[in-house]
Residue frames relative to the residue before (quaternion, step in Angstrom):
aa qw qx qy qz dx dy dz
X 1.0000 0.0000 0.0000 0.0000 0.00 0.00 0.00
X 0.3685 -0.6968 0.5596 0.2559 3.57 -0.86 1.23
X 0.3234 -0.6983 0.6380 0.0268 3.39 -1.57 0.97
X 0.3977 -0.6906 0.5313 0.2874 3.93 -0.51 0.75
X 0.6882 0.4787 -0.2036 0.5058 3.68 0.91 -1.26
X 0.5653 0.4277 -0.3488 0.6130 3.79 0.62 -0.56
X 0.7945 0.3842 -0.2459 0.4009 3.77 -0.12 -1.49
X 0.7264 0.3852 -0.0375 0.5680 4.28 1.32 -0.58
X 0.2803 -0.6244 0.6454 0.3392 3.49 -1.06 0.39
X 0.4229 -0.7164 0.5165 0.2029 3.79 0.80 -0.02
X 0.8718 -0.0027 -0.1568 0.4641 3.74 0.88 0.78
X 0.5160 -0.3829 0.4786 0.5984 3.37 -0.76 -0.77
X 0.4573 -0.6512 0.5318 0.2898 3.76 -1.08 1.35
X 0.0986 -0.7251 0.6719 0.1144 3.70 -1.05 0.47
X 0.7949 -0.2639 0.1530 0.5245 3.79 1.17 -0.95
X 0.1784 -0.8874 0.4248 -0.0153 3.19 -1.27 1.21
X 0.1553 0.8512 -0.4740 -0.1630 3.21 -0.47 0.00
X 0.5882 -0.4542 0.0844 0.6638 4.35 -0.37 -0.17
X 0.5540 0.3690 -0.5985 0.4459 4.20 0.36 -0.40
X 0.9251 0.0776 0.0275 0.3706 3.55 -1.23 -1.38
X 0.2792 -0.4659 0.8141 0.2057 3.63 -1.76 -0.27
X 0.1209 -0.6192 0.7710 0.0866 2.74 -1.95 0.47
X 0.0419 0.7788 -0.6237 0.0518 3.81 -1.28 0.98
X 0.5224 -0.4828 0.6160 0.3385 2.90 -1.62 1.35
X 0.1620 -0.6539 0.7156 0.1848 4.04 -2.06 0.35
X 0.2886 -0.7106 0.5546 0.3228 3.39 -0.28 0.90
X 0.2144 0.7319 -0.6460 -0.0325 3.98 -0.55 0.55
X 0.5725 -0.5240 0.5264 0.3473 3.91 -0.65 0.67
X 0.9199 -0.1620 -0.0390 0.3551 3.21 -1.17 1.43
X 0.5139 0.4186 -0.4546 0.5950 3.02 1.24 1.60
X 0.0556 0.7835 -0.6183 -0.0294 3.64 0.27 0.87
X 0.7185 0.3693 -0.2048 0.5527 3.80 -1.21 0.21
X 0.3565 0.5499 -0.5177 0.5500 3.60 1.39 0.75
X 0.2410 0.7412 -0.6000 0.1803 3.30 -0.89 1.80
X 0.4062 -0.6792 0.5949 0.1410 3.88 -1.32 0.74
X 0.1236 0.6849 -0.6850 -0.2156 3.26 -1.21 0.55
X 0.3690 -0.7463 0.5539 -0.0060 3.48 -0.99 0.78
X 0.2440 -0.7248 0.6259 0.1527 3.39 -1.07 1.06
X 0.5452 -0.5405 0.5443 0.3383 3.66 -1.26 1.16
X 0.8561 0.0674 -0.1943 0.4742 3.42 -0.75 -0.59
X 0.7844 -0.4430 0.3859 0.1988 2.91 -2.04 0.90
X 0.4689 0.3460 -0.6954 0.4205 3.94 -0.52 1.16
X 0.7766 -0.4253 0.4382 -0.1549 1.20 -2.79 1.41
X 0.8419 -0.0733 0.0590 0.5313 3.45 0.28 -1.17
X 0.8001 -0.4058 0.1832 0.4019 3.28 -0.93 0.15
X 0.5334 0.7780 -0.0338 0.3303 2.66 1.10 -1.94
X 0.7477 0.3093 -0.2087 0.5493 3.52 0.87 -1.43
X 0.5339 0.3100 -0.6369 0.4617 3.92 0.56 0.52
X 0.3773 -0.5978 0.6036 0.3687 3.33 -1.97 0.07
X 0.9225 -0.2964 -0.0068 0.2474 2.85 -2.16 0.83
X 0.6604 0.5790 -0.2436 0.4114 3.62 1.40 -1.38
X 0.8804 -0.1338 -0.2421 0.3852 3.44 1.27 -0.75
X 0.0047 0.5596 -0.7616 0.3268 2.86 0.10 2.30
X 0.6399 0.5669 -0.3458 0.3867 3.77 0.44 -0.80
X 0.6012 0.5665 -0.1987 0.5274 3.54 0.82 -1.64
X 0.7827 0.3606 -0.3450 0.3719 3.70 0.50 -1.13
X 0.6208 0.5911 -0.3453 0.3821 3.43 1.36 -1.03
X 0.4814 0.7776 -0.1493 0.3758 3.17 1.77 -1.18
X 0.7299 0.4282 -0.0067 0.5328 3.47 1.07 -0.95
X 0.6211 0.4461 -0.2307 0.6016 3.52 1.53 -1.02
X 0.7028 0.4291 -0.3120 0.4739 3.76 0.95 -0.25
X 0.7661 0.2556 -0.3875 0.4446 3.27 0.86 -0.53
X 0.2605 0.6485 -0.5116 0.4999 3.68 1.07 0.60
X 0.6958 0.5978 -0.1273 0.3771 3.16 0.37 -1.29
X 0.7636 0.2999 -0.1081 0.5614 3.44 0.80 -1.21
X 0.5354 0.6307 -0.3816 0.4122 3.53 1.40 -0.20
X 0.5420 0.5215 -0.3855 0.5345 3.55 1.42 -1.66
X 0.7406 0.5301 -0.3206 0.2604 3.80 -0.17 -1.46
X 0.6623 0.4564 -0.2468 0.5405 3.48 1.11 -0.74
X 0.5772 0.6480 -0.1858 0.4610 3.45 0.93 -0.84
X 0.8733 -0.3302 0.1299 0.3339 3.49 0.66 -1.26
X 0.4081 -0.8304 0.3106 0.2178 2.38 2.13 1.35
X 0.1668 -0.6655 0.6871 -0.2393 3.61 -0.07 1.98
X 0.4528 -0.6227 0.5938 0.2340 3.41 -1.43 1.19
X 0.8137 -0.2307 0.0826 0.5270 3.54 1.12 -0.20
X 0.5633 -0.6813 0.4344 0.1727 2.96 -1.81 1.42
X 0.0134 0.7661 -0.6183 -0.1748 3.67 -0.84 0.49
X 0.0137 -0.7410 0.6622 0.1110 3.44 -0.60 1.11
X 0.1200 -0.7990 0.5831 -0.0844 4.04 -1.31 0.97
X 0.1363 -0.8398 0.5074 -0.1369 3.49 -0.86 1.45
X 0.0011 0.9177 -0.3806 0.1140 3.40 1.23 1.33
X 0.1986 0.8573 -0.4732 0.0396 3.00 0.34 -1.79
X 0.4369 0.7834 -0.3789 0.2278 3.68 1.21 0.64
X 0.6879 0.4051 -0.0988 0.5940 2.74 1.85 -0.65
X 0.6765 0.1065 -0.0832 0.7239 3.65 1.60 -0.22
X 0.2612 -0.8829 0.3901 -0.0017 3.11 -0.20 1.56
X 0.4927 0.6321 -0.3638 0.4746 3.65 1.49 0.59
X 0.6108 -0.5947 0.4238 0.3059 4.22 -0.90 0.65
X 0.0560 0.8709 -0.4073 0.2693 2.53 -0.51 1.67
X 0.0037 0.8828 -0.4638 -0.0743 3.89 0.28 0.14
X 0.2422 -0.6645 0.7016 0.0865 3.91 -0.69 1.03
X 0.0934 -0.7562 0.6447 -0.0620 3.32 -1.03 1.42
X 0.2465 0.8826 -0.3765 0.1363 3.23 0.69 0.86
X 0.3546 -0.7340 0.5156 0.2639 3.60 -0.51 1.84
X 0.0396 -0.6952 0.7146 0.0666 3.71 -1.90 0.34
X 0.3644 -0.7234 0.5772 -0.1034 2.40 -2.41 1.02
X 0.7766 -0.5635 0.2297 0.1634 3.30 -0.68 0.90
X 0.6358 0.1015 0.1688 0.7463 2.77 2.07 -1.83
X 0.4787 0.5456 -0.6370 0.2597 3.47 0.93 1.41
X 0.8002 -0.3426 0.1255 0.4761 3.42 -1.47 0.46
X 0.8398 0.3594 -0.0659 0.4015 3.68 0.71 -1.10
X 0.2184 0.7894 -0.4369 0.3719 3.67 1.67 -0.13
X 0.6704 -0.4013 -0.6043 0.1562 1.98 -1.25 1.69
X 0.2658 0.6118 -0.6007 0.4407 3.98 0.99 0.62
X 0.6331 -0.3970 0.5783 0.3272 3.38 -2.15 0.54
X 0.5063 -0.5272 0.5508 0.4029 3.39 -1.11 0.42
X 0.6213 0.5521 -0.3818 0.4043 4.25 0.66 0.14
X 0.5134 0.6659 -0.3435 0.4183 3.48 2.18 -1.13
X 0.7027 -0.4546 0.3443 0.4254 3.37 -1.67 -0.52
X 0.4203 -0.7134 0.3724 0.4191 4.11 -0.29 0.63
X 0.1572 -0.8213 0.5391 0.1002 3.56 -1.03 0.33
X 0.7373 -0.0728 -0.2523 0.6225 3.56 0.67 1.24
X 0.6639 -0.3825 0.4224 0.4842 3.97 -1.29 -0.26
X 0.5775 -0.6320 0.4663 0.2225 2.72 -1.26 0.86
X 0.3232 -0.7423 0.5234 0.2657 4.30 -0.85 1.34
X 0.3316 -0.7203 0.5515 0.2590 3.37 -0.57 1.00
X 0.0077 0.8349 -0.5494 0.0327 3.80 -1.16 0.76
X 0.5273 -0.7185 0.3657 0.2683 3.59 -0.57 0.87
X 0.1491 -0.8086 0.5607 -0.0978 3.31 -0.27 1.24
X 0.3212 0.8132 -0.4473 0.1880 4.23 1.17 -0.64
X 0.8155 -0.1966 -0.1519 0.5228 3.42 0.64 -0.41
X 0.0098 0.7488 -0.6431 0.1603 3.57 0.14 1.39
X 0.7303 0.4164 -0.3223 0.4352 3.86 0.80 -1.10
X 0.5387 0.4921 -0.4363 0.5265 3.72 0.95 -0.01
X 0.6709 0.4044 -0.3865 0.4867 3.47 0.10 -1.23
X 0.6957 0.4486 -0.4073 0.3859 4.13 0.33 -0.66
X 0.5325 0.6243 -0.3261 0.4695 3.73 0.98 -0.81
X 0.7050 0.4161 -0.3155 0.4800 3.60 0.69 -1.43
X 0.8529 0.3490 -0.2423 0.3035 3.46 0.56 -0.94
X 0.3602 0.7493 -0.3299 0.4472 3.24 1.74 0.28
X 0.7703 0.3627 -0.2242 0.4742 2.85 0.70 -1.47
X 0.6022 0.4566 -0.4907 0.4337 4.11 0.85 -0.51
X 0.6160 0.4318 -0.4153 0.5115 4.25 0.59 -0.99
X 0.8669 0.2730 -0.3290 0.2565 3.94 -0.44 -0.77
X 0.3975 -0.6013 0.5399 0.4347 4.00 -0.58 -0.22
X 0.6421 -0.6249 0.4038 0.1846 3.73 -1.12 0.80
């Protein structure tokens, strides 16, 4: 069975190492819209052991604290679906007050136009600060 995440890096790479990657998703009026991804093919958390369940959570937080410093988002939405790609994954996805879908998931029903915002060098500024918060 073909996997998207196995078969794609699933974004623009921001940082890697051998468990996961982490990538910026370019989606339109969602800047600070990022994935971290486990390399090899499992399903659910659960099936890594304990060290990297930590490591992944480990990475989704300092993602997390990167977006907030970065561009101070009225709020973080972090998401762990995988219903439709069945491989570990985490949506780190920054929000706004006055983005198209607020206070819905960015997946809910939209509730005004989307506020266009400048985002040009957000995937550099994440790369630099990736690389100083995670070990290589």
């Amino acid at each position: 069975m073909s996997c998207e995440l196995c078969d794609v890096v699933g974004g623009q790479l921001l940082w890697q190492n051998e468990r996961l990657r982490v990538v910026y998703v370019d989606e339109p009026g969602y800047i600070g819209y990022c994935r971290v991804i486990w390399q090899t093919h499992v399903a659910e958390m659960t099936d890594l052991d304990e060290a990297s369940r930590a490591h992944c959570m480990a990475t989704v937080f300092a993602v997390e604290a990167l977006l907030r410093e970065l561009i101070k988002p009225d709020k973080i939405n972090l998401a762990s679906l995988g219903n439709f790609t069945p491989h570990v994954h985490w949506h780190v996805i920054a929000r706004f007050c006055d983005d198209a879908h607020f206070p819905q998931s960015i997946w809910g029903v939209r509730q005004r136009q989307a506020i266009a915002r400048n985002a040009a060098n957000l995937p550099q500024l994440l790369v630099k600060g990736l690389a100083a918060r995670l070990p290589g």
